[in-house]
N, C-alpha and C positions, 0 to 999 in steps of 0.2 A: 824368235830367232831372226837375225837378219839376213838380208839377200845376198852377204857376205859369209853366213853359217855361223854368225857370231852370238851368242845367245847370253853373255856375260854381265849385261847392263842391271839394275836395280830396277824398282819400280818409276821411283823418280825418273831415273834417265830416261826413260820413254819420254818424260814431261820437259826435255833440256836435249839438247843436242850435244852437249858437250859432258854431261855424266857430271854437272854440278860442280868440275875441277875450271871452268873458264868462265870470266865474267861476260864473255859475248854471247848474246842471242841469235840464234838461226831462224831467220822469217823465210817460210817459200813463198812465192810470185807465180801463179801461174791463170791462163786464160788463151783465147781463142784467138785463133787469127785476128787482126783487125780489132781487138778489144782494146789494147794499149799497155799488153801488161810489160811489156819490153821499154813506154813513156814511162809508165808508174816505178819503174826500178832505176831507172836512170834517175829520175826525179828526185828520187829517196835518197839519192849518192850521192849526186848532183848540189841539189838547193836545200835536202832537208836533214843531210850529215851523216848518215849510215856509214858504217864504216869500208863497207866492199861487198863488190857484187860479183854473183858467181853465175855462168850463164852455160847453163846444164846441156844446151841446147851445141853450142860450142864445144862443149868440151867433149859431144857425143859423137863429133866430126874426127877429132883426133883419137876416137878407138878405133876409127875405121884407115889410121894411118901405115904405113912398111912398119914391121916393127912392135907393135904393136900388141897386147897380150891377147884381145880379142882376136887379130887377124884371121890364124890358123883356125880359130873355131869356128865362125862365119867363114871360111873353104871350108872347112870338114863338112860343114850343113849344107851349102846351097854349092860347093863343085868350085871349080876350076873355071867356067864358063863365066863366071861371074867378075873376072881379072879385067883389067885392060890392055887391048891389044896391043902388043911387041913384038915387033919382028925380031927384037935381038933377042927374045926368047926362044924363038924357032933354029935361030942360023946360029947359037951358041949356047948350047943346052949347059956349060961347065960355066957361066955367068948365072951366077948366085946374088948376083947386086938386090938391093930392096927394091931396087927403081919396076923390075920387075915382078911386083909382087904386088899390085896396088888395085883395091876394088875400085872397078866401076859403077860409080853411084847407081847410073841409070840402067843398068845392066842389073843390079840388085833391084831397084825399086821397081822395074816391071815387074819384078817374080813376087813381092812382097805386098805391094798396094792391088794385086787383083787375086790374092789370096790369105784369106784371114788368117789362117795356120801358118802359113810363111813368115807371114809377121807376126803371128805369139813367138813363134821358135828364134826370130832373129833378136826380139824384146828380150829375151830369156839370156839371150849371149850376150847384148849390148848394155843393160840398162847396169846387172852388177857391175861392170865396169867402168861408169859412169860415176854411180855410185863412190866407188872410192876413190876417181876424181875429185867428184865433190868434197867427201869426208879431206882430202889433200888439202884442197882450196881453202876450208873452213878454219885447219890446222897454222898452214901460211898467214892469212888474216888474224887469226888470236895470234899469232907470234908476233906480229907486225905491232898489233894494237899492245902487246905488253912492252914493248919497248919503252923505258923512260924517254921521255921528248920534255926538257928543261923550258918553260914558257919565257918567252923572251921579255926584255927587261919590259915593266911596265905592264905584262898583261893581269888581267884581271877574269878572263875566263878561257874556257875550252874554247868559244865559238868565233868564229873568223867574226862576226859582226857583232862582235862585243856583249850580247847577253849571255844567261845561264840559260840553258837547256832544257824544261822540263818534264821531257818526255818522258814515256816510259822506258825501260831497263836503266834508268837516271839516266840518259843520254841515246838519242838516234845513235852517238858514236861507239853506242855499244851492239849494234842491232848489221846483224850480215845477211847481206840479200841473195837469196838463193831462188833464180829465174826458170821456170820447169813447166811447158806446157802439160807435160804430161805427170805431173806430180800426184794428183788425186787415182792415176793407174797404176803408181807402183808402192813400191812398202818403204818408202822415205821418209814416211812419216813422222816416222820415231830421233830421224835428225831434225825436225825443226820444234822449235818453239812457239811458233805460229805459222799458219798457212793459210793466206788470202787469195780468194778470186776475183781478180778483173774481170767485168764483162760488160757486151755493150748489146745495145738492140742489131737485129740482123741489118734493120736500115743504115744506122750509125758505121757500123762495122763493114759494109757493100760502100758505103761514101768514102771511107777511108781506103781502102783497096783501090778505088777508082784513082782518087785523089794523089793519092801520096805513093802508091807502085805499077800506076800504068794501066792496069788490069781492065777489061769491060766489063758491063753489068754480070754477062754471064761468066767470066772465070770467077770473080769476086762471089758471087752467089754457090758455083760449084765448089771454090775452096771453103765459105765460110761451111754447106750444109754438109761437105765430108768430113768437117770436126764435128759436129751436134751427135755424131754417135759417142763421142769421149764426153766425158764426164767434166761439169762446169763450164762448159763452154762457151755456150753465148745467154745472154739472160732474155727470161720469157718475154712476149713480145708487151705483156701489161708494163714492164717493170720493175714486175716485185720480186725479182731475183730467185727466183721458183724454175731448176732446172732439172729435169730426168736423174734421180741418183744425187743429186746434189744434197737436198734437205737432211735422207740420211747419214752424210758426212756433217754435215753441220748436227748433228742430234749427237750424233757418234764421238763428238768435238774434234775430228778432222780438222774442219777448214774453221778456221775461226775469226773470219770477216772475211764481207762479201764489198768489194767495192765496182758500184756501179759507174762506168764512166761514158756517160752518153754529153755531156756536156764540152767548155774548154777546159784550157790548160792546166787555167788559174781553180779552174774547179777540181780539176783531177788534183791538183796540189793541195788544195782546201782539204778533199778528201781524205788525202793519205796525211795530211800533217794532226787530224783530228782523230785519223785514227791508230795511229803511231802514238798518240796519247791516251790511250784509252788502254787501260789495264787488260778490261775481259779479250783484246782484239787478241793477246796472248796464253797460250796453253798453260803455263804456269801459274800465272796469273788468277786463270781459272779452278786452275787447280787449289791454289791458297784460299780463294772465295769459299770453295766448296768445304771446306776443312776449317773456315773460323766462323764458318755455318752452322757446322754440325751435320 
């Protein structure tokens, strides 16, 4: 059953995000602060033709918007205290506007980031609705991508730079990126067709936070080891991609490539272009191996 209470799917559909009725594939993306998994999804959009990228992370901002079907259930749990302050709340209680109705981030996330049960219970309100953002997002994108588009006089391929594409799903342009730090913590799994983790050494990943958002040695170290409790987060410090909980999702066929990115750009792109090629990097994929195996 999903974290929507939908329990309808086949066996297959576990293996397909889309129940076998859409030629698009759903890849999730996810990794640690400072790993790059937010460069490796742009990349794949970007320069290596994916069709569209879904950024789970964004879309978990507007459940917390006026309006909103989570709103009411995040007050129900964490109170009223949790709003931001208005005085035209006070001096005109018969003003119903949304404008008065809006969490304060920071007002939540003291109550949540220094108590773990606050944050299961807020995970528990937020994430289903997240969720069928996504499933939203995934639906937009196959609509998009089935539209006929007549190739203009003279062309000869799909690819803006004139060859044929041989990646896997017959095309990156069949391939939707779906961006989720926290992918391998909930029950999503069952929408992708693959799910790769980005990550990088704690070093690589403290240079980047320095570099590129300002941050000192010590915020950058305290933000990256407050993720190493979530799962895939940053890779061991040998290497070999060996992280707390991770192996069992890769055993489990969870995550089905592990892309390390301690290198450049030109590397992270090598990376993901080799392994957007690569059959097994896909759950289905996997799935047909196993079955013209025996």
């Amino acid at each position: 059953m999903s974290t929507l209470g939908i329990d309808d799917k086949n066996d297959d559909s576990s293996m397909n995000g889309n129940s076998g009725t859409s030629p698009m594939k759903i890849l999730g993306i996810c990794g640690g602060i400072g790993s790059g998994k937010s460069t490796a999804c742009q990349l794949m959009v970007n320069k290596l033709g994916c069709a569209g990228l879904i950024d789970a992370d964004r879309l978990a901002h507007a459940v917390y918007e006026p309006g909103s079907l989570a709103l009411q259930e995040i007050i129900d749990e964490f109170g009223t205290d949790i709003l931001l302050d208005n005085d035209d709340v006070n001096n005109n209680e018969d003003d119903d506007s949304e404008r008065k109705r809006m969490i304060d981030r920071k007002k939540l996330g003291a109550i949540v980031f220094k108590d773990a049960n606050a944050m299961s219970k807020l995970e528990q309100i937020v994430w289903p609705h997240v969720r069928t953002k996504i499933e939203e997002g995934i639906h937009d994108i196959t609509l998009q991508h089935r539209q006929p588009k007549p190739p203009a006089k003279g062309d000869i391929s799909d690819d803006d730079n004139g060859e044929q594409n041989n990646n896997t799903c017959s095309s990156t342009k069949d391939i939707i990126i779906v961006e989720a730090a926290i992918l391998l913590e909930t029950d999503w799994h069952d929408l992708m067709d693959g799910l790769w983790v980005v990550q990088s050494s704690e070093d690589v990943a403290k240079s980047r936070l320095i570099q590129n958002r300002g941050m000192t040695e010590e915020e950058a170290l305290l933000r990256i080891r407050a993720q190493q409790k979530r799962k895939g987060i940053v890779v061991a410090n040998g290497g070999d991609g060996e992280v707390a909980g991770l192996r069992e999702s890769i055993e489990n066929g969870i995550v089905t490539a592990i892309i390390t990115n301690d290198g450049s750009l030109e590397d992270l792109e090598l990376a993901l272009k080799e392994t957007l090629a690569d059959p097994t990097s896909f759950k289905m994929r996997k799935k047909e191996e196993k079955d013209s195996t025996g």
